[in-house]
Phi, psi and omega in degrees: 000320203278337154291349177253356149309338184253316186298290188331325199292304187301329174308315170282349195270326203281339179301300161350293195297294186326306170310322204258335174283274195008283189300342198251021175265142169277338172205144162252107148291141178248136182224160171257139181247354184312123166097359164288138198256160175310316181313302181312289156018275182289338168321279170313341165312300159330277182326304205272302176324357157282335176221047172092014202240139196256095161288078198251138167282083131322146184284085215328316215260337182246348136321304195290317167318308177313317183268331200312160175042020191229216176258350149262021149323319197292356185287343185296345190287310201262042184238070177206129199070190161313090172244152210226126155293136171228113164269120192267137170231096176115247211284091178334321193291322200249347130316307190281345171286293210286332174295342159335272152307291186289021161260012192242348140323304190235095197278000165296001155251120184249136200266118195259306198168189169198220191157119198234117175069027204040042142238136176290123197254176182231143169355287204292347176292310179280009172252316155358306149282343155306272221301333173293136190328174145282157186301301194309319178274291170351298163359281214291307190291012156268302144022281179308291198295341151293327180271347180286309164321312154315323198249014177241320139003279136317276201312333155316302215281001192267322204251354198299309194281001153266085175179325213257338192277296191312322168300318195271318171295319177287002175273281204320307137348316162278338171292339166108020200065196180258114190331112185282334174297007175278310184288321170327316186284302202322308174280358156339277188304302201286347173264012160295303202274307181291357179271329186295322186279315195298318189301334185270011173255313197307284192323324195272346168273356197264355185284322176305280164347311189272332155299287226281005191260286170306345170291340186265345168290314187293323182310321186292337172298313203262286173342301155319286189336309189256154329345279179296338146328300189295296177324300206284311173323294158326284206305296175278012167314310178288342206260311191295354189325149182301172168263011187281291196302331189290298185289356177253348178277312187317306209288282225286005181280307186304355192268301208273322169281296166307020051027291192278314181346266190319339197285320168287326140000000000 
């Protein structure tokens, strides 16, 4: 009794494990391992534990127990003979090479399937994934392929306008250079627009010139005015005399005459 109490315990306890690797595995592979020596075994244990892969023996009836009713029932299709689990932890791709390589070593491990993602893969799916880079080089070569457009992106944009030069100089070279009767009306046109140019200077200094001229004609104008204003005014001065002045020029003639009188006398 107390043995079959310890088998039962173990049975729930490997049920237990089988649920808990799963949920936390990104992928399981089921492979047969019949004819595999203990050596060999541990090889492969090695091989995969080098690049993230868990290699365990189970019993067929407690995986099936294990998976019933949940999301990896469909791995119950390849639960059939001496079957060994491998639970992946990182890149399915660098699992499904090493379990690959050593079947193709050792051909007694036989690679049944798996289920990734709640889908199921089949042998050729998983030698498929054999075939692929490592992630890390998958990476770089995205990497790359995001980066290439950008950088033939630039190099357009770098060559268009020497390509747009280069272009305009050899069409002109095949014409034969620049037309000179083509060029004529330009210099034409350009010795047109400079007299043209002097005249709009000329014009814009001539107002000046001319306001400061008529202000100095008119001043010499106001100046003539009162000069002659002033003259007449001077001229007739002696002719306006008082009548004061008149009597003393008078007294003093009569003075100068009682004077000389007596002298002749």
């Amino acid at each position: 009794m107390a043995t079959q109490n310890a088998q039962m315990a173990h049975k729930v306890e490997v049920v237990d494990e089988v649920k808990t690797r799963m949920s936390t595995a990104t992928a399981s592979i089921v492979s047969e391992y019949r004819g595999l020596t203990v050596a060999e075994l541990a090889d492969l244990r090695h091989a995969l534990a080098a690049v993230g892969g868990d290699y365990k023996i189970f019993k067929n009836t407690l995986v099936r127990r294990a998976i019933d009713g949940g999301d990896y029932q469909p791995l119950e299709e390849y639960l059939s003979g001496p079957s060994a689990l491998t639970f992946v932890q990182g890149d399915i791709s660098a699992v499904a090479k090493a379990l690959r390589d050593f079947s193709r070593a050792n051909p007694h491990l036989v690679i049944k399937g798996g289920l990734a993602d709640g889908s199921l893969l089949s042998p050729t799916d998983l030698a498929a994934l054999a075939e692929l880079p490592p992630r890390e080089v998958l990476l770089a070569r995205l990497a790359g392929a995001l980066a290439a457009p950008m950088t033939q992106l630039a190099g357009l944009l770098k060559a268009l306008p020497q390509n747009l030069a280069y272009g305009i100089s050899a069409l002109i070279e095949q014409q034969g250079g620049v037309d000179e009767a083509a060029a004529a009306p330009v210099e034409a046109a350009e010795a047109a627009e400079a007299p043209t140019a002097e005249a709009a200077t000329a014009e814009a200094e001539t107002p000046e010139t001319e306001t400061a001229e008529a202000a100095t004609a008119k001043a010499e104008t106001a100046e003539t005015e009162t000069a002659e204003t002033a003259a007449p005014e001077t001229s007739e001065a002696p002719e306006a005399a008082t009548p004061e002045a008149t009597e003393a020029a008078e007294d003093a003639s009569e003075a100068e005459a009682a004077t000389e009188e007596p002298a002749a006398e």
